[in-house]
C-alpha positions as CSV (number, residue, x, y, z in Angstrom):
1,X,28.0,25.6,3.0
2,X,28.7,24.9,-0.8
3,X,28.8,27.4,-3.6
4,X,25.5,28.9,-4.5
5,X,23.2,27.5,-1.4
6,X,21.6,29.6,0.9
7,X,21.0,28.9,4.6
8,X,17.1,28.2,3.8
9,X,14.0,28.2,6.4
10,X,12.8,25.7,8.5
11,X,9.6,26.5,8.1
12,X,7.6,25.0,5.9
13,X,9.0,21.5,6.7
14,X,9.6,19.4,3.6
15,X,10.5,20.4,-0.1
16,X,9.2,24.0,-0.7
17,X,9.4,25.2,-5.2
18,X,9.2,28.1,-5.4
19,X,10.5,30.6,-8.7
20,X,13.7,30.5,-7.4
21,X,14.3,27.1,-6.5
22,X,13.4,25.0,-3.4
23,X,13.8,24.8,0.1
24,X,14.5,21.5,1.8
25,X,14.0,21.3,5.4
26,X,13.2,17.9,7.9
27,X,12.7,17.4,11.6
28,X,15.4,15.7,13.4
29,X,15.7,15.8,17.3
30,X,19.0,13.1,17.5
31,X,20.3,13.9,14.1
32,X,24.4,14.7,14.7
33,X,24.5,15.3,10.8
34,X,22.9,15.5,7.4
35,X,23.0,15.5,3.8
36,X,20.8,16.8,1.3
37,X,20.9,13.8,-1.7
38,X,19.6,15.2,-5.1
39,X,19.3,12.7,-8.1
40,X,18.7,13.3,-11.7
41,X,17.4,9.2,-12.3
42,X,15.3,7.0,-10.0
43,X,18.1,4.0,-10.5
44,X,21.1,6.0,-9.8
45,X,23.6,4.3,-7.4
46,X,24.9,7.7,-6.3
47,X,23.8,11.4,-6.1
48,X,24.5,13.5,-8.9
49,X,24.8,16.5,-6.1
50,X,25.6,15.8,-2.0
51,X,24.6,18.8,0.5
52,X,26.2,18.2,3.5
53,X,24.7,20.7,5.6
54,X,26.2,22.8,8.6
55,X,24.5,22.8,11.7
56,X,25.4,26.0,12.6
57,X,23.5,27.5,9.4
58,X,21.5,25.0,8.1
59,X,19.9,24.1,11.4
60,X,17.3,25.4,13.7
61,X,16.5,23.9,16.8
62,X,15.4,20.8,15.7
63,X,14.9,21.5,11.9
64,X,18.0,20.9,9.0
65,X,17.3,23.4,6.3
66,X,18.7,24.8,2.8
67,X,18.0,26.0,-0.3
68,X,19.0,25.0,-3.2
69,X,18.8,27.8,-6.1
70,X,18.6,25.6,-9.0
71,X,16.6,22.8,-8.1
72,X,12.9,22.5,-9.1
73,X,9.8,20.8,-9.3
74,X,10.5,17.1,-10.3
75,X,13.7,16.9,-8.7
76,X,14.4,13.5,-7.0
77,X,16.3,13.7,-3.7
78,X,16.6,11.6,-0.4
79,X,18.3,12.3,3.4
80,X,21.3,10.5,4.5
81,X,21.3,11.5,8.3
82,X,24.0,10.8,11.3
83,X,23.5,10.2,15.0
84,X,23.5,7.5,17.7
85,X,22.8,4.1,16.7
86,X,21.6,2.3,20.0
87,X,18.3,0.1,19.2
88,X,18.1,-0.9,23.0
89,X,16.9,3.0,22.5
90,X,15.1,3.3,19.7
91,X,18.1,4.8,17.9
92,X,19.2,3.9,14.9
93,X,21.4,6.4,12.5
94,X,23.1,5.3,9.9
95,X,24.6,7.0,7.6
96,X,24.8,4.7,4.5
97,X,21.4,4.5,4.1
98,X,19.3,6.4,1.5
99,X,16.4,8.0,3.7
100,X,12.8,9.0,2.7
101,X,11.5,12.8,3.1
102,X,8.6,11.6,5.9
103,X,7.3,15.3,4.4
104,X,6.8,14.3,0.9
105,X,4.2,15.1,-1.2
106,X,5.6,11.8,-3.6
107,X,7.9,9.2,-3.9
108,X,9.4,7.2,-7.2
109,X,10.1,3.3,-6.3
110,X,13.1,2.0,-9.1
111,X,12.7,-1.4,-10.9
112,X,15.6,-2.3,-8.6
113,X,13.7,-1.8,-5.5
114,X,14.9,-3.8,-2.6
115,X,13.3,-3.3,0.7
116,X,15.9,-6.0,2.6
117,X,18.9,-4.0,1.8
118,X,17.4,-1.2,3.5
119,X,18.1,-3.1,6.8
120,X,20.9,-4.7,5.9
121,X,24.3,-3.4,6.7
122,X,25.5,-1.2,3.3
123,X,24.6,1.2,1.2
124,X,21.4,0.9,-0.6
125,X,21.3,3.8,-2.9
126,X,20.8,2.3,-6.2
127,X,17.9,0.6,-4.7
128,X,16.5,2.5,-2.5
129,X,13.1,4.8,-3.0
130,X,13.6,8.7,-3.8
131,X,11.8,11.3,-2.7
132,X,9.7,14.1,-5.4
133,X,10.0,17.9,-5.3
134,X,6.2,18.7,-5.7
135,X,4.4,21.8,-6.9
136,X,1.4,21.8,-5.2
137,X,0.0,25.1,-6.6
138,X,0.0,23.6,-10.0
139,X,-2.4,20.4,-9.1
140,X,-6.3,20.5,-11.4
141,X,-8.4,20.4,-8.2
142,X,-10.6,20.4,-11.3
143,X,-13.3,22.4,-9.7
144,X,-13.7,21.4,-6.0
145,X,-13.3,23.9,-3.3
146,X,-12.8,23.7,0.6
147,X,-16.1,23.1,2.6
148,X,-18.2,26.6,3.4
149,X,-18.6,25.1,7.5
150,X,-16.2,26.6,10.1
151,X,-13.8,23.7,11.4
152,X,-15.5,23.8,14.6
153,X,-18.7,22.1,13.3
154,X,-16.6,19.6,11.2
155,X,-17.0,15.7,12.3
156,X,-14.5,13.8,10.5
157,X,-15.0,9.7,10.6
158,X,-12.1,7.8,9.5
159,X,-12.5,4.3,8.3
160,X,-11.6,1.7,5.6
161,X,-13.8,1.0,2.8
162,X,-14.0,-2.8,3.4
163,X,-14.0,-2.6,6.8
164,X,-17.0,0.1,7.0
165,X,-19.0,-1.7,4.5
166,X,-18.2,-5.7,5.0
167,X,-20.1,-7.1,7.6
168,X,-23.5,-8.0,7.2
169,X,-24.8,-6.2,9.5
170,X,-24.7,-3.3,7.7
171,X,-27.7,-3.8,5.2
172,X,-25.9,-3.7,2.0
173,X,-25.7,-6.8,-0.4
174,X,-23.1,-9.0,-1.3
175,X,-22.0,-7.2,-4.6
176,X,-21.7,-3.9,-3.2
177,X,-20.4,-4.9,0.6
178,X,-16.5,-3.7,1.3
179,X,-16.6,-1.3,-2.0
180,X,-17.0,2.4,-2.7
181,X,-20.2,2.3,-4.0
182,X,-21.8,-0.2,-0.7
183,X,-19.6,3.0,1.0
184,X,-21.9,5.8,-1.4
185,X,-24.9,3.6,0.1
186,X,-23.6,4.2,3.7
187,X,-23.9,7.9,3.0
188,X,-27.8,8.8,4.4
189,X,-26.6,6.9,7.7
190,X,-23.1,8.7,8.3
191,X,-25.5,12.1,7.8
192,X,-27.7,10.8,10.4
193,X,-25.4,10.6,13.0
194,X,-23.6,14.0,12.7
195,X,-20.5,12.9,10.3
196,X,-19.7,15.9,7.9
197,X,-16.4,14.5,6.4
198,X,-14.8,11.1,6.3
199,X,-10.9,10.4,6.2
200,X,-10.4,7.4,3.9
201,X,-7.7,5.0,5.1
202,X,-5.6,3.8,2.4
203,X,-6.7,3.3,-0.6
204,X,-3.6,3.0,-3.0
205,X,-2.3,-0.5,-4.2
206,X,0.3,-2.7,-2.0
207,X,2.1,-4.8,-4.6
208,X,2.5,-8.1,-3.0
209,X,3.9,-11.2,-3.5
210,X,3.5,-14.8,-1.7
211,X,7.0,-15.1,-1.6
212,X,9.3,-12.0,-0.5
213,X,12.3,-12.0,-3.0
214,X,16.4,-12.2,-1.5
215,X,18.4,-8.5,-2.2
216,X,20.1,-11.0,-5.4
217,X,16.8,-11.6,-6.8
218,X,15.7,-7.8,-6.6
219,X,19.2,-6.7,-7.8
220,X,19.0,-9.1,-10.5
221,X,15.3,-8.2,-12.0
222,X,16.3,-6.5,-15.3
223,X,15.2,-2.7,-15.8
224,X,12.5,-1.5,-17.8
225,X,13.4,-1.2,-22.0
């Protein structure tokens, strides 16, 4: 293990701040091998800092942990992560590509952003997404507090806004159908049948395009000024 790391926990999975610094930890059953990629800039086409971690101390059961002392909220890092690459399988591993933290709590996309040379055969740093170290305990929840009901008498309904509140059949008119306020109309009848929470399917914007660009055109789009 390199100078100044410690072994870290596995527990809690993902990318832990604390005073200290942070600890990194991810869920691999297949994994043969993995580094720890911290970055100081979205667009960087390599790491300013590889943690190749040992699986004899970084590494319980299924979990790859560490912790890096001087790291902090804000830092951007990713996962490059060995093992068997056999798609008849479901396995895929390779190594030269920049990975996503599938624990966390936010993600930076660079101007360069090219989503075909993540399948393609290479390395896709430079254009790759990056995962955020996040500091939950310093979030404004600006007031709101955790429901005063017991989980067991919790009903949660998940559902899309547009697809809740689209069809005609629900009663609402035209202007407010598939939006949140037709959904703030749908309130009296979620009450009536039980519901005391709903689960919101994604809500965030999907930028799209009617054409998909080639990996030239997306290495060739200039950066921000």
């Amino acid at each position: 293990m390199s100078h100044g790391l410690e072994e870290g926990s596995s527990s809690p999975v993902g990318a832990t701040p604390s005073p200290s610094g942070v600890n990194f930890s991810v869920f691999s059953r297949h994994a043969t091998g993995v580094q720890l990629l911290l970055f100081d800039r979205i667009d960087d086409a390599r790491p300013a800092r590889t943690v190749r971690l040992d699986p004899s101390a970084n590494r319980t059961y299924h979990y790859w942990h560490v912790f890096v002392p001087d790291a902090g909220p804000g830092q951007l890092y990713g996962y490059r992560v060995d093992g068997p690459f056999d798609p008849s399988s479901g396995m895929r591993f390779d190594p030269a590509k920049v990975l996503l933290d599938p624990y966390s709590r936010g993600v930076m996309v660079p101007v360069t952003y090219c989503r075909d040379a993540a399948r393609r055969p290479g390395d896709n740093t430079g254009t790759a997404m990056k995962s955020v170290v996040v500091d939950v305990s310093g979030y404004d929840w600006e007031g709101d507090a955790p429901l005063r009901r017991a989980s067991s008498r919790t009903i949660v309904y998940e559902m899309h806004v547009r697809g809740f509140t689209r069809h005609p059949s629900c009663g609402l008119s035209e202007e407010t159908r598939g939006t949140f306020a037709g959904l703030i109309e749908r309130i009296p009848y979620l009450q009536r049948l039980g519901i005391t929470a709903v689960e919101l399917l994604p809500v965030f914007q999907i930028r799209q395009s009617t054409s998909a660009p080639s990996c030239v055109d997306c290495r060739a789009r200039p950066s921000a000024a």
